[in-house]
C-alpha positions in Angstrom: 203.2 138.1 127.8 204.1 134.2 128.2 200.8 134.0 130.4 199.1 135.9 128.1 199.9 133.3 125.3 199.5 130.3 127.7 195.8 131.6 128.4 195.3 132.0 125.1 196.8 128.6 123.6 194.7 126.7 126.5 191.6 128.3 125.6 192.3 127.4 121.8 193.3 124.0 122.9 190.3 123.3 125.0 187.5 125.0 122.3 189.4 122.3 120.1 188.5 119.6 122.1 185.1 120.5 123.0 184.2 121.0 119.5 185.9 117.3 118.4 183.7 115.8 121.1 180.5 117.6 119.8 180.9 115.9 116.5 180.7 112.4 118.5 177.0 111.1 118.7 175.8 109.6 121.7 174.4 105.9 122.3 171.6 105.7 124.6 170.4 102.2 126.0 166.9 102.2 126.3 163.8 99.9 126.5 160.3 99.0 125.5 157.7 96.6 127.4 155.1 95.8 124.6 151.6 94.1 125.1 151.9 93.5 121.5 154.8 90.5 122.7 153.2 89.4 125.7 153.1 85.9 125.3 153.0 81.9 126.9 155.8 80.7 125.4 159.1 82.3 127.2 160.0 85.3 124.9 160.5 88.2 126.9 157.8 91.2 126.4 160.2 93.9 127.4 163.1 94.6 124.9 166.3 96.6 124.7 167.0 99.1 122.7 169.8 100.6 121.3 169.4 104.5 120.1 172.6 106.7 118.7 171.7 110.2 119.0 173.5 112.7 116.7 176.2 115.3 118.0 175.0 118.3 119.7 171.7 116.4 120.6 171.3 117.2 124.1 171.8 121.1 123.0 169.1 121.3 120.8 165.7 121.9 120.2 166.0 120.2 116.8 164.2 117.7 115.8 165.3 114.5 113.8 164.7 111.6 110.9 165.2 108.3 112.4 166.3 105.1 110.7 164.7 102.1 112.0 168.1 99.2 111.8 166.9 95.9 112.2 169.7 92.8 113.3 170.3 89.5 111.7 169.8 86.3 112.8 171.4 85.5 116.4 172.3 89.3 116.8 170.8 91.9 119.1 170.7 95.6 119.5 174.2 95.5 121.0 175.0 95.8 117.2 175.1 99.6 117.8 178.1 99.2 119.7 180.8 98.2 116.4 178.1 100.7 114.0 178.4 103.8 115.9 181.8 104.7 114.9 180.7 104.2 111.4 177.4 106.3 112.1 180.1 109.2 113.5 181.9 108.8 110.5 179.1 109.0 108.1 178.1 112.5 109.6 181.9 113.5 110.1 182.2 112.9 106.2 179.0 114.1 105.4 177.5 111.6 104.1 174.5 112.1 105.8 173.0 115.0 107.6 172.2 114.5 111.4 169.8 111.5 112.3 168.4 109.2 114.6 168.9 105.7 114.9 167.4 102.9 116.9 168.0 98.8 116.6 165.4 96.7 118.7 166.4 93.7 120.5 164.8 90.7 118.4 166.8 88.1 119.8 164.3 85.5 120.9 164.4 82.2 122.2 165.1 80.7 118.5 167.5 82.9 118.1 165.7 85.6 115.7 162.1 86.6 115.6 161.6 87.3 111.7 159.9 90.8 112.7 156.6 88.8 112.3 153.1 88.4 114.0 153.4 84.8 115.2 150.3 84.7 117.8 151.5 82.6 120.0 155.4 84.0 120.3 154.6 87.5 120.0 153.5 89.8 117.3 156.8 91.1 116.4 155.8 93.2 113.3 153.6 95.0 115.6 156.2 95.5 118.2 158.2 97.5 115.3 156.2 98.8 113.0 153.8 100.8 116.2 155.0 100.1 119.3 158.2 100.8 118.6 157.4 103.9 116.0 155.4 105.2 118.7 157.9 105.5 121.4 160.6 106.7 119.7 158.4 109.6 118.8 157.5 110.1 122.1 160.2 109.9 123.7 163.0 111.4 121.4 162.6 114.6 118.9 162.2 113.0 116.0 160.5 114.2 112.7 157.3 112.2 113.6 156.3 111.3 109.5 156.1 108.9 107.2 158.6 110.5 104.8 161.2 111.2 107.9 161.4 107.5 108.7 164.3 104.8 107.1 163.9 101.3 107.9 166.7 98.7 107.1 168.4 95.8 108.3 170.7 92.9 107.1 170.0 89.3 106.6 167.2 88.9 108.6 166.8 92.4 109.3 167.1 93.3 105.3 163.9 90.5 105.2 162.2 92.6 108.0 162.7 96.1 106.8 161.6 95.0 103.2 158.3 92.9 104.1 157.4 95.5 107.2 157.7 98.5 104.5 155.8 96.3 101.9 152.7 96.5 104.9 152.9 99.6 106.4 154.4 102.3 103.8 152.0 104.8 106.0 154.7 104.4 108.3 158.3 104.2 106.5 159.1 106.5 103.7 162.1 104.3 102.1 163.6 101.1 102.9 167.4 99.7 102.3 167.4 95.8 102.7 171.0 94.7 103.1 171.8 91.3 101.5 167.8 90.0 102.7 167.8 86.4 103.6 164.0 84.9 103.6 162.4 86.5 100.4 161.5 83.3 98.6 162.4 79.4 99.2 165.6 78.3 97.6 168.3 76.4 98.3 168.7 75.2 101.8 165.3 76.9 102.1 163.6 74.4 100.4 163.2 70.9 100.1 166.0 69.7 97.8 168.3 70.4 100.9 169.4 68.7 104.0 167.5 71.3 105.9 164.2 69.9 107.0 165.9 66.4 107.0 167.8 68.1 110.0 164.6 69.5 111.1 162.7 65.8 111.6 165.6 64.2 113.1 165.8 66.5 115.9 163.5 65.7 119.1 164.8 68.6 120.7 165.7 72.0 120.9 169.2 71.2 122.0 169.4 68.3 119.0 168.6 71.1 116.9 171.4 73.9 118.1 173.8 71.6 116.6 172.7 72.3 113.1 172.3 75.4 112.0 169.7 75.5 109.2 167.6 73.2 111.0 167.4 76.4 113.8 166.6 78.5 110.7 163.7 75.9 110.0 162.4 76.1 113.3 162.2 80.2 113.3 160.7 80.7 109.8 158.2 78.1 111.8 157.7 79.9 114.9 157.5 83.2 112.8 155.4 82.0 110.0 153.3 78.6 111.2 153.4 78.9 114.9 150.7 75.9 116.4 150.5 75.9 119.9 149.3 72.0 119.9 152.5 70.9 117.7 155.0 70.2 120.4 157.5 70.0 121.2 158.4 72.7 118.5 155.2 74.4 118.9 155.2 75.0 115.1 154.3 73.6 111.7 156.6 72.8 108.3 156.0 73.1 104.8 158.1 70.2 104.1 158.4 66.7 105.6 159.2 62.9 104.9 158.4 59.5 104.6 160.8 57.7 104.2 162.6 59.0 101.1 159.5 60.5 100.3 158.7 64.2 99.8 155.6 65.5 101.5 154.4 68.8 101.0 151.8 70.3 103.1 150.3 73.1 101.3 148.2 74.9 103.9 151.5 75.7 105.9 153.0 76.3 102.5 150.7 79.4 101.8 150.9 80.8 105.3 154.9 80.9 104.4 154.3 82.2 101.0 152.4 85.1 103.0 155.3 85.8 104.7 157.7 85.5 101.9 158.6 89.2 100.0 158.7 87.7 96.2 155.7 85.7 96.7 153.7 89.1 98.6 154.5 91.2 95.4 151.5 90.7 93.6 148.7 91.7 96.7 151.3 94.7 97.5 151.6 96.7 94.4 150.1 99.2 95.1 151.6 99.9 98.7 155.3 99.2 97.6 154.1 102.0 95.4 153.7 104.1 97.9 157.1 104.1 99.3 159.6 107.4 98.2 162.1 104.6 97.5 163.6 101.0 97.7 166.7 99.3 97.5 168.2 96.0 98.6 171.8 94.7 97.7 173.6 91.3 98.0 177.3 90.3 98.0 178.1 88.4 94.6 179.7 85.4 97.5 177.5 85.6 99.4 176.0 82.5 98.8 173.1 81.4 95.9 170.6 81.4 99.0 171.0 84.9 98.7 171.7 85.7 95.1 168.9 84.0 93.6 166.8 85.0 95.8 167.6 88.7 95.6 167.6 88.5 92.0 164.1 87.0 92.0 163.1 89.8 94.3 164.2 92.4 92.3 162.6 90.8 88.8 159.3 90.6 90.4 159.2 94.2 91.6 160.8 95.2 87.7 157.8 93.0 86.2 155.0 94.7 87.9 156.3 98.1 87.5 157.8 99.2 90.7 160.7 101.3 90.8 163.9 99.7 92.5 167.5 100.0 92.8 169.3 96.9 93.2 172.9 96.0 93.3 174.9 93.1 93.5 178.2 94.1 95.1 181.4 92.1 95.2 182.2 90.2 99.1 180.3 88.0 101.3 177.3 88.1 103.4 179.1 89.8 105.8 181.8 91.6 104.3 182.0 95.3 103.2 178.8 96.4 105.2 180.3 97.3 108.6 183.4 99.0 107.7 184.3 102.5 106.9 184.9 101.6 103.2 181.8 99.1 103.4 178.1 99.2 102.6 176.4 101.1 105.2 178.3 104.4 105.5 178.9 104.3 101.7 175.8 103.7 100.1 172.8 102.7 103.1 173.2 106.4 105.1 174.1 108.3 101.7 170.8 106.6 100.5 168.4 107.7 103.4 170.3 111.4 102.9 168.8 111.7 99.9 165.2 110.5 100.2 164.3 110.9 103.7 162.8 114.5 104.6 165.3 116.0 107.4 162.8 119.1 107.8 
């Protein structure tokens, strides 16, 4: 009888177990050689990437939505390594139903691509908005359709996911920018900062890794104005000085404007129209870099009609997003639960 209830006890034990590690999703590291990034300038055409595939995956015929996460600045896709407990969590607590989802390495040689078509660094936008799309659809059972794909990001990935859904909303069904950094020029984006002072005093790329903004300069630059007969920087700025004097050089000025989401508003109506749904939030602290430029965001999509949530949260640029009570398993995954199409 005491064997009988041993046997028993183990099997219930062990079926325990199996079905707590079934509810554990599974990070795959993966990678992607693009011609789309092939390039003369040092940045590496074949990226990483991260993928976290949902529990019971590898069981399964099923197929899945996936959310496209783009990094920050000076991150990489090893940011799936701190997110995936909060991605088991999400499903665990059902916040969101079973999903894909993948971060590219954008890590370049300045420290962050911009997820933008430089020419001469790489077409990074490409890389992620088809390349990427492509593969994952290829190559993992995913819901291959507009309406099926989430892109978001924070910082500079909140910038990419917003202006890369403002182009291609053929491709992404809803986007979720997290606290976007890049959307207009303000603050130590603009002129009436130290930031491009830092810029011209720097004859090299080592004199300008001890600033930071002045390495923020120099990859809007790359991203935005890249000029492969400008060395040593290889790039062009809006802003410059003689002297004390203020000059502004207004062909580099549109190409940034081009780039810029609050300035793009007006020749993308119609395609941010297309989208199921958009959102972006910012942390009240965050910084007025971020704040007013959110907020100016957010009015110019309200002024031309195009339906928005936005949300300014109390914390940081960095706090309450990567934490069980914080910003992506709360409101981001919840978010992509609801509009994306998991059938």
């Amino acid at each position: 009888m005491r064997k009988i209830v041993l046997l028993i006890f183990t099997v219930f034990v062990s079926f325990t177990l199996s079905a707590q590690k079934e509810q554990v999703g599974t990070v795959v590291k993966d990678s992607l050689y693009s011609k789309n990034l092939e390039n003369q300038m040092g940045e590496n055409p074949k990226r990483s990437i991260s993928v976290y595939l949902p529990p019971n995956y590898s069981s399964t015929n099923k197929r899945y939505p996936v959310i496209y996460f783009l990094h920050g600045f000076l991150n990489d896709d090893n940011l799936i390594n701190p997110m995936k407990d909060l991605l088991d969590y999400a499903l665990a607590a059902q916040k969101i139903k079973p999903f894909i989802l993948v971060i590219p390495d954008q890590k370049t040689t300045y420290d962050g691509s911009f997820y933008s078509n430089t020419g001469i660094f790489g077409n990074w936008e490409d890389f992620t908005s088809m390349d990427l799309v492509s593969y994952m659809d290829t190559n993992y059972r995913t819901l291959a359709k507009k309406d099926s794909r989430g892109i978001t990001g924070h910082s500079m990935g909140g910038y990419g996911a917003i202006k890369i859904a403002m182009k291609h909303p053929d491709i992404f069904g809803a986007v979720y920018a997290i606290s976007p950094g890049a959307l207009a020029i303000v603050r130590e984006y603009g002129p009436n900062s130290d930031s491009y002072r830092q810029y011209d005093q720097a004859a090299t790329i080592e004199d300008l890794s001890k600033t930071y903004f002045g390495k923020v300069i120099l990859a809007f630059a790359r991203s935005w104005s890249a000029n492969a007969l400008n060395g040593p920087f290889y790039c062009d700025v809006p802003f410059s000085y003689e002297d004390k004097t203020l000059k502004v050089h207004e062909a580099i000025l549109k190409k940034w404007h081009a780039n810029m989401p609050f300035y793009m508003v007006p020749d993308y109506i119609d395609n941010l129209n297309k989208l199921n749904a958009i959102k972006l939030d910012w942390g009240r602290n965050a910084g007025e870099r971020f704040t007013i430029q959110c907020k100016m965001f957010s009015q110019a999509l309200e002024n031309v009609g195009v339906e928005h949530f936005s949300e300014e949260y109390i914390g940081t640029h960095t706090s309450n997003i990567y934490t069980k009570e914080g910003r992506i398993p709360q409101q981001v995954l919840p978010f992509f639960d609801y509009y994306l199409d998991f059938d």
